[in-house]
N, C-alpha and C positions, 0 to 999 in steps of 0.2 A: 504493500500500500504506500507505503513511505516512497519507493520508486518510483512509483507513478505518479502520485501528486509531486513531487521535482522535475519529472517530465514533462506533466502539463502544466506546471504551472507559468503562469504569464506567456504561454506562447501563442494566442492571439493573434491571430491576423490586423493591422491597425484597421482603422473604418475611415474611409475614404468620402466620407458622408459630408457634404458642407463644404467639403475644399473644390478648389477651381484646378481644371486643365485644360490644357494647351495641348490640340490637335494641328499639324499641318495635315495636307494633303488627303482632307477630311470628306471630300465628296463622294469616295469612293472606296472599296476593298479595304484592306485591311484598319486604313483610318474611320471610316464609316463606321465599319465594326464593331471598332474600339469604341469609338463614341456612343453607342448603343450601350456596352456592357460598362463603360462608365457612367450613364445616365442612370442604370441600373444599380449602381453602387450611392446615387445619391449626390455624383457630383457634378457642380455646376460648370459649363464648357465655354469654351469658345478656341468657335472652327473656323480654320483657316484652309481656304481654297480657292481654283481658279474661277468654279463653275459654280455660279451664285444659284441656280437653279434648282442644283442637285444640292449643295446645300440648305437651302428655305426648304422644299420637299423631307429629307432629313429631319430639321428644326421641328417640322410642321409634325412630324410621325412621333418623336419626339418627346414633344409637349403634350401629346395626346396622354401618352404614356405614363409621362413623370411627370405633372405639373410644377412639383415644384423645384425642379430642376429648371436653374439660369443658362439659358443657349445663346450666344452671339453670333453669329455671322459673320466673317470677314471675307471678302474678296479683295482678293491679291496672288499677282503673279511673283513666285519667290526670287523672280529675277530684275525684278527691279531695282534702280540704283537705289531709292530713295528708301526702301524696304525699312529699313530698322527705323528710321523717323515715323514713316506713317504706321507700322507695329506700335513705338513707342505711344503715339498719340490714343491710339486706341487701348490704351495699357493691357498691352497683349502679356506683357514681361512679368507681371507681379503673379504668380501663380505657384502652385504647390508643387503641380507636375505638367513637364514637361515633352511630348512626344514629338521627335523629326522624323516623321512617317515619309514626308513628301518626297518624291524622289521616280527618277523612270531611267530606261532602256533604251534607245533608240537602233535600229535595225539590227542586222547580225552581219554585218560587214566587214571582211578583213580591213585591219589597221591604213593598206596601201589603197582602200578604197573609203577610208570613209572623210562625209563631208565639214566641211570647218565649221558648218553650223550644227549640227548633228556631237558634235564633241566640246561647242560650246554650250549648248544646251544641258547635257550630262554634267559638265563640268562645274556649271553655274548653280544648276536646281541643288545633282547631291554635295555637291562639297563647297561650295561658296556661300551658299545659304545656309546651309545647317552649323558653318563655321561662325559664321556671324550671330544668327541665333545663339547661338549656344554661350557665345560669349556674353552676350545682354541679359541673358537668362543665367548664368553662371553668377555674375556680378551682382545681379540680384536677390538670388536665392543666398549667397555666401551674406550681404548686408540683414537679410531678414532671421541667421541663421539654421537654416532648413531649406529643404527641396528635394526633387526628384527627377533629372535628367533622364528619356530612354530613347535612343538612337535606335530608328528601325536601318539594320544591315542588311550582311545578307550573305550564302552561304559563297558567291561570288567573291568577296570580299576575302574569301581562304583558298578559294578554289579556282584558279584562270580556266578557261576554256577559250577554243578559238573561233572570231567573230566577235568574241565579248570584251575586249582585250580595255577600250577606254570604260566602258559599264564597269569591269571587275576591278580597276584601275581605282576607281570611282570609291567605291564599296570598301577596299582595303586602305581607301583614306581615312576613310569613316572608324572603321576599326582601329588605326594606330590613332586617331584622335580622339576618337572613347576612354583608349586606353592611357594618354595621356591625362585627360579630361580628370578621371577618376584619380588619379596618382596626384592631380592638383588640391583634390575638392576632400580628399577623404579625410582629412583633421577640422573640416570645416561642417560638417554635418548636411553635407549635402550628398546624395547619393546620384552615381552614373551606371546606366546598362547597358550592353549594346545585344540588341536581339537580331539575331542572323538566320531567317529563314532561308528554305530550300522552296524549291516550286510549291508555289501558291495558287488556285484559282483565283483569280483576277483580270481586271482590265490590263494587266501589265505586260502582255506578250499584244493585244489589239494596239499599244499604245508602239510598245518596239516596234511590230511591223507596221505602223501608220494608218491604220482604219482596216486591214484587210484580217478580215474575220474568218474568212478560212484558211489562213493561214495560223492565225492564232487559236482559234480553236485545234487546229491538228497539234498543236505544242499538248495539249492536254487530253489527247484523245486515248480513251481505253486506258489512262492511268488515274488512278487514285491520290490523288496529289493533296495537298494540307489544301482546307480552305482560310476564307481572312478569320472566320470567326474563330480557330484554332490559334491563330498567332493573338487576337483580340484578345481570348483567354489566358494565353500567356502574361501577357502586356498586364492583364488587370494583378495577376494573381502577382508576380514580381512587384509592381506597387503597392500590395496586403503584406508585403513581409512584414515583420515586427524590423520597427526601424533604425536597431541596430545588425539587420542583417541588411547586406547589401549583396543583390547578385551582378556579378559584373560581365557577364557575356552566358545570352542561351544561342546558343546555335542547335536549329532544330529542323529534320530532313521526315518527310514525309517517309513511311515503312518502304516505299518501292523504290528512294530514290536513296544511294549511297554516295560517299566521297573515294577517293578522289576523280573520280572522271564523270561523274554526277551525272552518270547513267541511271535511267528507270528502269525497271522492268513493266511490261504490261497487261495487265488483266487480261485472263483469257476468257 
């Protein structure tokens, strides 16, 4: 008896109830998700995305749901110059948790072909952006004493593959800046994660290949692959730690997909 009550004791998930976070890339897949099973934990949001539509729809489903759950809307492209002032004005930055979901693919094109916008694109969304954030958000969370940083990765980010070479380029920016990140903040009570999914259902292979949907669908065809609400669950559950535990990288591959050549197998 005495063992058990020492093992359970205070090991409580915290409650998530009342505090605000901060979604990028929230219109869709796995940010969507998250904001779903955050609304469900009680906390108050504010989403940030390109597509004001598919956001207000979101809000709208939402509030149905959780009344009293506070939702925002932001529209913004995270590649704008001006980005951190007009974040700032909105007071995107005072927040408890933080998630840099946003992030994309563009073609599968060897390195000798691909185009200088196509690699400013990737370069600007995942790593120019999320560096900047994260900074604003860092500064803030270390003055308030607390917070929660979580970088969505990706399993890219360990694992090159070819055609993916600026995408995985991208990804394993992310990862050694999490891993700095954390090695900054971790006497400051601020906590960093970096979550590294493998193939996910989403819009993220329609967006690589540029609106051509049969082709992005054949990326997921006859495989069993994670979907966003799987990495969502994650995301939530890694912010319930008790907040002296800090997880600092999940990297997680659906059953059929392995490393290192992050080959599937496919349902038969």
């Amino acid at each position: 008896m005495q063992l058990l009550q020492e093992v359970f004791k205070n090991s409580e998930e915290i409650s998530l109830n009342g505090k605000t976070a901060v979604i990028t890339g929230a219109s869709s897949g796995i940010g969507q998700a998250t904001a779903c099973w955050l609304a469900r934990e009680g906390m108050n949001l504010i989403l940030i995305a390109r597509r004001l539509d598919k956001l207000e729809f979101l809000k709208k489903e939402l509030n149905e749901q959780f009344p009293k759950v506070s939702i925002k809307n932001i529209q913004i492209d995270l590649q704008e110059k001006k980005l951190l002032e007009k974040l700032t004005n909105e007071n995107v930055f005072n927040c408890d948790l933080f998630i840099n979901n946003a992030g994309l693919a563009l073609t599968r094109d060897l390195v000798e072909n691909s185009s200088e916008e196509d690699i400013e694109t990737m370069v600007s969304t995942n790593i120019t952006a999320l560096f900047k954030l994260s900074s604003v958000v860092a500064k803030n969370m270390v003055k308030k004493g607390h917070g929660h940083i979580i970088n969505i990765g990706s399993v890219a980010g360990h694992f090159s593959y070819p055609g993916g070479a600026v995408y995985c380029a991208t990804k394993a920016a992310v990862k050694s800046f999490s891993e700095a990140l954390r090695q900054e903040l971790h006497e400051k009570n601020v906590r960093v994660t970096l979550i590294s999914p493998g193939m996910v259902r989403t819009d993220f292979s329609l967006v690589r290949f540029k609106g051509d949907k049969s082709t992005a669908d054949n990326v997921y065809a006859h495989v069993e692959c994670l979907e966003a609400k799987d990495i969502a669950r994650i995301i939530v559950k890694t912010a319930k730690e008790p907040i002296h535990v800090n997880i600092d990288e999940v990297l997680v591959f659906p059953t059929v997909q392995a490393p290192v050549s992050l080959k599937t197998s496919k349902n038969k």
